[in-house]
C-alpha positions as CSV (number, residue, x, y, z in Angstrom):
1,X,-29.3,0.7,-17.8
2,X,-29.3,1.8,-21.4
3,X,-31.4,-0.4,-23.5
4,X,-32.7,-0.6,-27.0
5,X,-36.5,-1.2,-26.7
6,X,-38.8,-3.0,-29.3
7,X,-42.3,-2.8,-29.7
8,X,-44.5,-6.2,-30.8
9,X,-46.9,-4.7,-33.7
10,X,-49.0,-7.9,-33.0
11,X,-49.4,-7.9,-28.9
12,X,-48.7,-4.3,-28.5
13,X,-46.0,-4.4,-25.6
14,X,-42.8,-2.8,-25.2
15,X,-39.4,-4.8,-24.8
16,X,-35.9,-4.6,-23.9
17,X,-34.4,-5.8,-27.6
18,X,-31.9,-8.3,-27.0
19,X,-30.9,-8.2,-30.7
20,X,-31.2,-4.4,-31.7
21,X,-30.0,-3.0,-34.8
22,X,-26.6,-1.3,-34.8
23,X,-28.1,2.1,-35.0
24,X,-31.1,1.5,-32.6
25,X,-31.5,4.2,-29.8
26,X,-31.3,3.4,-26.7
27,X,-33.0,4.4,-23.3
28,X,-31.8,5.3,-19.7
29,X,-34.2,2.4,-17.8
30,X,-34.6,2.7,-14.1
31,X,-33.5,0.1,-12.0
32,X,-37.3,-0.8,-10.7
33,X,-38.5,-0.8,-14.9
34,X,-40.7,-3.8,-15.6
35,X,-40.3,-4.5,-19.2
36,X,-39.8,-8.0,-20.3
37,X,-37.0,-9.0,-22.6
38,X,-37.6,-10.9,-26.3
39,X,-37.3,-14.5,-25.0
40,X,-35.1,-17.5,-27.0
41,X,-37.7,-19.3,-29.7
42,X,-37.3,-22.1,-31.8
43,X,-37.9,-22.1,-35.6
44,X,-39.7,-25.6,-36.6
45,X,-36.4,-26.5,-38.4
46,X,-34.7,-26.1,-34.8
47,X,-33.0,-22.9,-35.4
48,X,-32.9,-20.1,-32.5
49,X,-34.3,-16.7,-32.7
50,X,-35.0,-14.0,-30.1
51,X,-39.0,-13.3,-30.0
52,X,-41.7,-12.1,-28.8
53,X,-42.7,-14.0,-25.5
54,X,-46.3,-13.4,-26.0
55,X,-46.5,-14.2,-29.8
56,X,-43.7,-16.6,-30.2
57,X,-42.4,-14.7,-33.5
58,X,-40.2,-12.1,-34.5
59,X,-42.2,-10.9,-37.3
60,X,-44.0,-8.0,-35.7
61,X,-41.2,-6.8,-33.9
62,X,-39.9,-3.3,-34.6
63,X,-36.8,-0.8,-33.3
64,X,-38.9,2.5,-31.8
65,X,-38.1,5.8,-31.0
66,X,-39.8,7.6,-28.8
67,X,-41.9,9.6,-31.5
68,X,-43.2,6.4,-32.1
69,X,-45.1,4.9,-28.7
70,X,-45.7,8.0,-25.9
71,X,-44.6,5.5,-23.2
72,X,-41.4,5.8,-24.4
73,X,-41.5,9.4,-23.0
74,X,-41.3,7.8,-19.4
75,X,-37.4,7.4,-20.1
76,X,-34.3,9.4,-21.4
77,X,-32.9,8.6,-24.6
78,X,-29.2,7.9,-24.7
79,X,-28.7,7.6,-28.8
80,X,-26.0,10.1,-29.6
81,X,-25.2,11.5,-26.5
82,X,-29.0,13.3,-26.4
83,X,-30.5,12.9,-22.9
């Protein structure tokens, strides 16, 4: 599976992005991986957003690299045909 992963700034835990960014790498993820993946949340106006299941907002949510969290080292990046 190649996945863009996110990182919550607020809980700490890792993600498989279900809305990345166009240009947000992307990681070979074994079939036995155990990250979660943002869940559906609901603005109080009723709008829909994908969030963090722990913290119920997007607003800490960031695109990583693998620079950015060592347990990102774990898994292969696919971004631009690096591997």
């Amino acid at each position: 599976m190649n996945e863009p992963i996110c990182r919550c700034n607020s809980c700490n835990q890792l993600y498989i992005d279900t809305n990345p960014q166009s240009d947000a790498p992307r990681y070979e993820l074994p079939d036995d991986h155990d990250l979660q993946t943002l869940t559906l949340q609901v603005e109080t106006d009723g709008d829909l957003f994908q969030g963090c299941p722990e913290c119920k907002t997007d607003a800490y949510l960031m695109d990583i690299d693998q620079e950015d969290d060592d347990r990102l080292k774990q898994f292969k990046t696919t971004k631009d045909g690096i591997h």
